[in-house]
N, C-alpha and C positions, 0 to 999 in steps of 0.2 A: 919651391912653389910649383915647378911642373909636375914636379913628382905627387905633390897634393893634388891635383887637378888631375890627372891621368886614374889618380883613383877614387874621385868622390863620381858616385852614380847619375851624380846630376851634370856637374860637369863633361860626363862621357856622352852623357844623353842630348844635352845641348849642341856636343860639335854634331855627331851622327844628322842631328835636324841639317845644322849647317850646311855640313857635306850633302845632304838631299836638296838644297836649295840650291847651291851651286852646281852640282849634276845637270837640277834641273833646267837651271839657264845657263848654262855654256853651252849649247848647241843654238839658243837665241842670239849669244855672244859672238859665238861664229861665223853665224848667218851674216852680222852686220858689220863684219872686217871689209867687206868690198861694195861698196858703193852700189843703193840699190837698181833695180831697171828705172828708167827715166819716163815719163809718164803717167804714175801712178800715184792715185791720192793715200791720204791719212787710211782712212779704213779698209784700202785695201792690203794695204802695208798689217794695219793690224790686224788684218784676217789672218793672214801669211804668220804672223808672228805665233795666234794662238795655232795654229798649225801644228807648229815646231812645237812649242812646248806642251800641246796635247801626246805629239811622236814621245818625246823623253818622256814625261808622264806616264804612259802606256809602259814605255820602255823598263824604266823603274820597279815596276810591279812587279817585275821575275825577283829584283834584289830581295825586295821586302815580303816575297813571300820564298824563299830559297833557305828560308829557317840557320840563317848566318849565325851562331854560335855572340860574335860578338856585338850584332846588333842586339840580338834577341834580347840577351843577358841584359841590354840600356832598360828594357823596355817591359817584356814577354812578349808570347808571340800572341796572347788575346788581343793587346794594344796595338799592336802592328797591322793586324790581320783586320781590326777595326779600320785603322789608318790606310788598307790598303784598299777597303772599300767605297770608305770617303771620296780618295782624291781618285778613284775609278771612275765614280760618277761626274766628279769634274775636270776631270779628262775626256769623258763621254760627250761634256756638256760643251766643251770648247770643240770638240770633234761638230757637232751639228750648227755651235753657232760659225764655226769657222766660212761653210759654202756659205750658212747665211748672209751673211753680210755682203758677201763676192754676187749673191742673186739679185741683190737690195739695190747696190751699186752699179752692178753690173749686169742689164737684166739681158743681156745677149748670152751670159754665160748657164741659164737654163736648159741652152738646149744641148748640155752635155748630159744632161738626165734621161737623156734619149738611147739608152743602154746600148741596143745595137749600132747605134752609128756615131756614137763616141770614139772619141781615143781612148786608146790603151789608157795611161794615166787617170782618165775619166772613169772608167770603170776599174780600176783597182780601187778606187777611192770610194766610188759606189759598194763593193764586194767589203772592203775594211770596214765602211761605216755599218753594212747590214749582218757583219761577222764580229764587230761591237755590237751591236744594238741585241743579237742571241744572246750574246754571254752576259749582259746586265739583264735582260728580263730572266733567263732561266736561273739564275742568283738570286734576283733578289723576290722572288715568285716561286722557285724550286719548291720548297713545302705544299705550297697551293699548286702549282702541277705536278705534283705524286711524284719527283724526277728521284727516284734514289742516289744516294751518296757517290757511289763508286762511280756511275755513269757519267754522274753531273761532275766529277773531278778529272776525267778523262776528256770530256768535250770542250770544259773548262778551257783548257791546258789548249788543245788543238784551235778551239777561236780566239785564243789571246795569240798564239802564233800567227794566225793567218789577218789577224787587225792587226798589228804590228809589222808586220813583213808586206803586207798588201797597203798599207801605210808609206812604209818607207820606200815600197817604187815606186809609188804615185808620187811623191816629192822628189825622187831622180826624175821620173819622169816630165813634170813641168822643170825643172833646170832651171830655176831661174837664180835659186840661192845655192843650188848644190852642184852646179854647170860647170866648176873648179874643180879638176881633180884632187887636191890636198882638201877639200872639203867631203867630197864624196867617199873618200877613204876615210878620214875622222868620223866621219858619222855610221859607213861602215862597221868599221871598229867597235863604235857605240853597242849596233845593232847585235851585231856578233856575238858581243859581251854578254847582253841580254839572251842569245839563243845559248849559249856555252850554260847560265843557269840552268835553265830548263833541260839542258839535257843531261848539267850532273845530278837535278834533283832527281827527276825523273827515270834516269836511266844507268847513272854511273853509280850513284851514291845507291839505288837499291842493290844493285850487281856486287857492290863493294859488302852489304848488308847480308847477303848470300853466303858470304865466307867467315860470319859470324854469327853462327845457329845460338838458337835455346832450344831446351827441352821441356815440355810442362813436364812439372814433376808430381806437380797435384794438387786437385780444386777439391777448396774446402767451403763448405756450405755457413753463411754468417746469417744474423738475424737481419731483418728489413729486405728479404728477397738480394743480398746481397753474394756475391761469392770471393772469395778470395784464391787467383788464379797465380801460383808458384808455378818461377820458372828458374833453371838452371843452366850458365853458360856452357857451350858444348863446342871443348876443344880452344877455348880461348878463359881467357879471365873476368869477362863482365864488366862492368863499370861500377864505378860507384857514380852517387849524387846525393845533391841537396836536400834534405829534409823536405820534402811538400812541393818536388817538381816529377813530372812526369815524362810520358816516354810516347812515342808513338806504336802500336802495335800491330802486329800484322802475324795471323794466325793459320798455321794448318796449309799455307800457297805460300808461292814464291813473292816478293816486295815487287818484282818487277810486274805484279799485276796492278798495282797503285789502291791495292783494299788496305788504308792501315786506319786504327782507329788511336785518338789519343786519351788515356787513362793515365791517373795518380800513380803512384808505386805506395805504396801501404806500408813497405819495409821498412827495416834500418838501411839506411845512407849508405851504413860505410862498411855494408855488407853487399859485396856485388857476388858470390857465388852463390845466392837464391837472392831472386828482385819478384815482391809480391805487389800484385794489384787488388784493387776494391774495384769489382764491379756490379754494379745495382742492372737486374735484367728487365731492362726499359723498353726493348726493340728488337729486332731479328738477331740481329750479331750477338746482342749482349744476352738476348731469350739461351741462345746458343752453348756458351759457357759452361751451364751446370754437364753438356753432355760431353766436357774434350777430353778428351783420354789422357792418363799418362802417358808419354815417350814421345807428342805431336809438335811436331818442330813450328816453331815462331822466331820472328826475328825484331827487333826492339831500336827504335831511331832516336837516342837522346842519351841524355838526358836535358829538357828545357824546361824552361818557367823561371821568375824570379818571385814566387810565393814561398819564400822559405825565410827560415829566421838565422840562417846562414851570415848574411847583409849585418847582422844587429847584432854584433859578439858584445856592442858597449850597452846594449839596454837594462833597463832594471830589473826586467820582465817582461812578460806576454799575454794576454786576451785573444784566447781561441774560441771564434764563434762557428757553429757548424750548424748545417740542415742538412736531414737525410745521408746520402751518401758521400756529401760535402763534409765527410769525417776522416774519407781516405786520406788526403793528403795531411791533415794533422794529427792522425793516428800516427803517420811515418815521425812526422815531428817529435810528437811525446815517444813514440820509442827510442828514438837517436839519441835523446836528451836523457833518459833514463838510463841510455847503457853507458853514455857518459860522464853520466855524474852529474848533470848541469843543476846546480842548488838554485838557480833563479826560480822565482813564482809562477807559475803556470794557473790560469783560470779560464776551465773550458767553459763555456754555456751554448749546449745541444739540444738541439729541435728537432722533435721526432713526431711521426705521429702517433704510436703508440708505446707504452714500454717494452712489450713484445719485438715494437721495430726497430728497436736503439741498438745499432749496429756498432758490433765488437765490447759490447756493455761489460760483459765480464774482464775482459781483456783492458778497457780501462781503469777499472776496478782495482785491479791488479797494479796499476802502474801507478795509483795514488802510493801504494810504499815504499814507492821507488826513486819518485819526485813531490816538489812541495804542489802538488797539484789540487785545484777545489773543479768539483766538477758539480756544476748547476744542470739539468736536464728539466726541459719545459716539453711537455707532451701535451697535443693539442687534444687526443681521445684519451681524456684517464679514467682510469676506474673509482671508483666510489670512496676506496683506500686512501687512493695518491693522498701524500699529505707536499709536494712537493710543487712545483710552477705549471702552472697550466694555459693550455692556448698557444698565442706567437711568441718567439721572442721580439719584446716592443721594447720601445723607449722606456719603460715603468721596471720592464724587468730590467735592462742595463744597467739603469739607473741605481739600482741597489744593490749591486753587486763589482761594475768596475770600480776601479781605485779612485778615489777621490782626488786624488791627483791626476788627471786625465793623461797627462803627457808624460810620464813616469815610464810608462808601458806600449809595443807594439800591439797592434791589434789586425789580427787574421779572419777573415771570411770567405766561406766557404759552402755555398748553398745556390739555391733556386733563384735563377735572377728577382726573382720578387721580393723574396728575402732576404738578400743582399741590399737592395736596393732600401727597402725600408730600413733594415740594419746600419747602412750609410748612415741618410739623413739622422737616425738617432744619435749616432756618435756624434756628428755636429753639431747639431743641438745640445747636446751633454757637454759640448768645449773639447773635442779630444782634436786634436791637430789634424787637418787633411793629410800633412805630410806622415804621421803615424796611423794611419788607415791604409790596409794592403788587404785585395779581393782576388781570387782563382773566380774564371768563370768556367761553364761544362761545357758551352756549344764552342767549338773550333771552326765549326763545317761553314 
């Protein structure tokens, strides 16, 4: 029975929450092993309390974003990275009601707001709450103030340090729960854990990255503005991975500049001496691509993601949906399966917008003799010719094309959050099971 549990995905998924919920209250737990000060009513107690678990909450954040191998794999890291901005902001939220209530009760305690003639404690608490309050507006506003990627990840990083650490003296500081040495060392400890993240993600794990070059070996020019960037491990053996998981990249500079971008791998799996990407030239970096030279050293952080049909050795088949460059990652699919042999059904239906921009169109072509594969392509500009699907993929096209049997089959997406998003609801509507519904999304940032 353990040994079942230990490996079904949901059961792994369940304790991980678990253990995040007990993280997150055992430092509330702690708190109330000693008898509080005497004095003090109900809401001040629980101002104090969201306190604490605003500190763990904060604290937390390095785990779930420190790309841990074994959490990710419960989850991916889009869901995580989703999860870590949720309970940011209600952690944020408990950060501001927390003085509140201490003002409400307590209205003698406003005139700690009085920045210069505060205590020390006073104003770290001031400094943490306005070094949160930067790093949630420039996140969740960052687009809307022009903040580019690399910068907004660097300042990121430096205001969660300094609201966490300027946090946690303010709570030495008032002593009133942390005034026990065996408590000030556990929480300590906590603190510490969380900075030891941060400085393997940021600092050790690139450095470690450094002694594990690629080399491009050569960009090759695809249909739909797309390129396909090959690279070659240099001096080591490469990795292999999952059909339809990808890598973080970081090209032409050292990793410890913290410029990585994450893209698909295009390739076969379980070929790690060339790992190829799909990238569609969207933006500065990606504009960039068509110009890299052979021999330009890059270095590669992964392999993550659980968008692979890896998971599903017992299904009966697959439904691959794709839009645009939402091809990379089940290109890798259909090639891995094809050099393997896999006799199961394969039914891609590809959204493009023109047939001109049907990326790798040949190259699937091909792979129809390889595998039992049917490939639908719905072009939203067709020519006057197309005798084939045209417009979105909607509910009408699914519809006459997956298996009548809804739950027979996995089903993959892989496209323009709008298009996923509509693709979702269709499948539901159509009966196909939530739990056989698996979506890649593009934005990580």
């Amino acid at each position: 029975m353990r040994r079942l549990l230990m490996h079904s995905p949901i059961a792994v998924a369940l304790l991980w929450i678990l253990a995040y919920l007990l993280i997150t209250l055992l430092p509330l737990v702690v708190m109330v092993l000693h008898p509080a000060p005497s004095g003090r009513g109900f809401w001040v107690e629980f101002s104090v309390a969201l306190g604490f678990i605003a500190l763990a909450l904060m604290a937390l954040q390095f785990v779930l974003t420190a790309r841990v191998n074994r959490i990710e794999s419960s989850y991916g890291i889009d869901i995580l990275l989703q999860f870590h901005r949720y309970t940011s902001i209600v952690a944020f939220l408990m950060v501001l009601v927390h003085p509140a209530i201490l003002f409400i009760t307590q209205p003698e305690t406003l005139q700690l707001l009085n920045f210069p003639q505060a205590p020390l404690r006073a104003q770290m608490a001031v400094l943490a709450t306005l070094a949160f309050l930067a790093m949630v507006i420039t996140t969740i506003w960052r687009k809307q103030l022009k903040i580019p990627y690399e910068p907004w990840r660097a300042s990121h990083t430096i205001l969660a340090v300094l609201a966490v650490g300027l946090g946690f003296g303010h709570g030495l500081g008032v002593g009133n729960y942390l005034g026990y040495f065996w408590k000030a060392v556990l929480w300590s400890g906590f603190m510490l854990g969380a900075l030891w993240l941060i400085l393997y993600v940021r600092l050790i794990k690139p450095w470690m990255m450094t002694k594990r070059p690629y080399l491009v070996e050569e960009v090759i020019p695809q249909r739909g503005d797309v390129w396909t960037l090959a690279l070659r491990p240099y001096g080591h053996n490469g990795f292999t991975f999952n059909p339809g998981q990808f890598a973080w990249l970081t090209l032409n500079i050292t990793p410890l500049s913290m410029r990585e971008h994450p893209f698909s791998m295009s390739s076969n799996g379980d070929h790690p001496e060339r790992i190829e990407f799909g990238i569609k030239a969207i933006g500065d970096f990606t504009e960039r691509i068509k110009d890299i030279e052979p021999g330009t050293r890059a270095y590669l952080d992964g392999p993550y993601g659980v968008f692979t049909t890896e998971l599903y050795w017992d299904t009966a088949g697959f439904v691959l949906i794709a839009g645009g460059v939402g091809i990379t990652p089940i290109f890798s699919i259909l090639k891995t399966a094809a050099e393997r042999k896999d006799d199961r059904p394969f039914l891609l239906i590809y959204g493009s917008k023109s047939w001109d921009d049907v990326t790798y169109r040949e190259e699937l072509e091909e792979l129809k003799e390889k595998l039992d594969l049917e490939i639908v392509h719905v072009i939203r500009k067709a020519e006057d010719d197309w005798a084939g699907e045209t417009g979105y993929v909607d509910k009408d096209v699914l519809e006459k094309y997956i298996p009548r049997h809804r739950g027979s089959r996995q089903y993959f997406i892989c496209a323009a959050p709008v298009m996923m998003d509509s693709v979702e609801r269709a499948l539901f509507d159509l009966g196909v099971p939530v739990t056989h519904v698996h979506m890649e999304h593009f934005n990580l940032a």
